[in-house]
C-alpha positions in Angstrom: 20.3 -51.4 -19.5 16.5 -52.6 -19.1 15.7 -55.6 -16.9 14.8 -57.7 -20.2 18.5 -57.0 -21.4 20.0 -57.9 -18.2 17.7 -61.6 -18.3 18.7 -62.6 -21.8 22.2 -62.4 -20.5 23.9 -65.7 -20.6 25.7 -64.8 -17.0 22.0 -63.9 -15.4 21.4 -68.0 -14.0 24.8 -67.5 -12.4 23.1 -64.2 -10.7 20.0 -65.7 -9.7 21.8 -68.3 -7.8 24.3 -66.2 -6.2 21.5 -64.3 -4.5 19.2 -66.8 -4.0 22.3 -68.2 -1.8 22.5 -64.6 0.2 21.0 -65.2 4.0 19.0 -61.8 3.7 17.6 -62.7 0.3 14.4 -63.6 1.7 14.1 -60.7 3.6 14.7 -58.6 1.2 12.3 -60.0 -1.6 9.6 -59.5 1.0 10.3 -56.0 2.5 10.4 -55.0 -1.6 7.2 -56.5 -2.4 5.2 -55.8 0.5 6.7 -51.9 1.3 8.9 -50.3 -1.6 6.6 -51.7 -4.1 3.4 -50.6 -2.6 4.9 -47.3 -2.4 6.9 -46.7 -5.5 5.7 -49.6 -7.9 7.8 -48.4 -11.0 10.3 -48.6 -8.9 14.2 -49.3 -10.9 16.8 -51.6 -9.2 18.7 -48.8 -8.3 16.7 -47.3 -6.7 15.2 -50.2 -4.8 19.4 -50.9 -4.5 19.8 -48.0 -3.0 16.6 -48.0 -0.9 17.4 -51.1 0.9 21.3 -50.6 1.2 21.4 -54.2 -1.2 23.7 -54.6 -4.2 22.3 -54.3 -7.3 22.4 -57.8 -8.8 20.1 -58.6 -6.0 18.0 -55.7 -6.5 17.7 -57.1 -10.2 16.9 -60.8 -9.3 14.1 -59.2 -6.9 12.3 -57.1 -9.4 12.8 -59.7 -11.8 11.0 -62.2 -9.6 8.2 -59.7 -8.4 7.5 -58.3 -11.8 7.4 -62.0 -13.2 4.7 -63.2 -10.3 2.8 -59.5 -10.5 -0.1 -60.8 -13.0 -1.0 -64.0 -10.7 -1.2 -61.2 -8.2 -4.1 -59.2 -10.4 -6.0 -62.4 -11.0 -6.2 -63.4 -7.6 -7.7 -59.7 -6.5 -10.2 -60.1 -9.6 -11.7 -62.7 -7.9 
């Protein structure tokens, strides 16, 4: 199932707030973006699940969120 699929599900807002809610959440995110990303950036959840010892619901909602901000990033380095 691709991430798009996963998004257009009508149980995905019940997801995101479930792991927004998670203490190591944060954490997380941040660890993905700034390590596992910059070392495998086609990444998949599962592996990025599996990486970080994280379930894979979170491991969606992070590479949701990173791969939704990632062309502010590209901007910001262009200028």
């Amino acid at each position: 199932m691709s991430l798009e699929e996963y998004v257009s599900n009508p149980l995905w807002p019940l997801l995101v707030e479930t792991v927004h809610t998670m203490i190591m959440y944060p954490h997380h995110k941040a660890y993905a973006r700034d390590v596992v990303l910059h070392e495998q950036p086609n990444a998949t959840a599962q592996e990025l699940a599996i990486k970080l010892g994280i379930p894979l619901g979170e491991a969606l909602v992070i590479l949701c969120e990173l791969r939704k901000t990632k062309p502010e990033g590209k901007n910001a380095s262009q200028t």
